[in-house]
C-alpha positions in Angstrom: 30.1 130.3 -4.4 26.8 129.1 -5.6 26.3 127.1 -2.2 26.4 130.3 -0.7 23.8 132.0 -2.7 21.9 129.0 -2.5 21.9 129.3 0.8 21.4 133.0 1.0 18.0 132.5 -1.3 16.8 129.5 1.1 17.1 132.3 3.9 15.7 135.4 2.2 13.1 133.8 -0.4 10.3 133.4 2.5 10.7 137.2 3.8 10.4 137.8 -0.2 7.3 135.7 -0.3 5.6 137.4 2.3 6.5 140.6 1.4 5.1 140.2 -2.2 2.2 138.6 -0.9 1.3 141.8 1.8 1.6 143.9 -1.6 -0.4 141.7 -3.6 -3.0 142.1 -1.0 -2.5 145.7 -1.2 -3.1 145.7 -5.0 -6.3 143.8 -4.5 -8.2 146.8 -2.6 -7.0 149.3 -5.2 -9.0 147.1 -7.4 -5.8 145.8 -9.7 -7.4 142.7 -11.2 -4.9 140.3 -9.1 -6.8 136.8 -9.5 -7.1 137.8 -13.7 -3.4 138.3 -13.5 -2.7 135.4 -12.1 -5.0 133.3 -13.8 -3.4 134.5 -17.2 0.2 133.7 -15.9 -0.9 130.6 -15.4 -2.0 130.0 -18.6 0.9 131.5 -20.2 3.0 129.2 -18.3 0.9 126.0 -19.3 1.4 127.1 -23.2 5.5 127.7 -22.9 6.0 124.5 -21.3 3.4 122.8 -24.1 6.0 125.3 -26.4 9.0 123.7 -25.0 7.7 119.9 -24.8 7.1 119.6 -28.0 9.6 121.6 -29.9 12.6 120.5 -28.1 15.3 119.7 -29.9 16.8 116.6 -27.1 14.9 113.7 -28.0 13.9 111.7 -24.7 16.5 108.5 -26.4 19.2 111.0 -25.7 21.7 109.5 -23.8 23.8 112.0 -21.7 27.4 111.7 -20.3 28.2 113.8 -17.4 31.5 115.4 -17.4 34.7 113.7 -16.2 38.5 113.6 -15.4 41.1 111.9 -17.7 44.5 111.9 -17.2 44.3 115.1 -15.1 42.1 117.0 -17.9 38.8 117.5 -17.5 36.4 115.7 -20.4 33.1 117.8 -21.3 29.8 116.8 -20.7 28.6 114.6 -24.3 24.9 114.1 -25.4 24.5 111.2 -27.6 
């Protein structure tokens, strides 16, 4: 199922693209400050991932196990 709508995004994501950009353009000559929007979610987005480097709560010596079969039961994923 999530091939599919993996698939299904890959298709649709550049008619998306376009269309949000045509209506960004649009926004532009009704004088909506579109490059100060954009500049402050870019800054927004530097300061969560800053957020999230630092106050993580994995450390980068984490080792992780992926999930497995046993027996015929399935064995969780582990972080250790």
């Amino acid at each position: 199922m999530i091939k599919k709508i993996i698939l299904l995004l890959a298709i649709v994501s550049p008619f998306l693209g376009y269309y949000f950009t045509v209506y960004l353009l649009k926004l532009e000559k009704k004088k909506v400050p579109v490059l100060k929007l954009s500049i402050a979610s870019v800054i927004f987005l530097i300061l969560i991932l800053i957020f999230f480097r630092y106050f993580s709560h994995i450390s980068p010596d984490t080792k992780y196990f992926p999930p497995k079969v046993k027996d015929g039961k399935i064995i969780p994923a582990k972080n250790e």
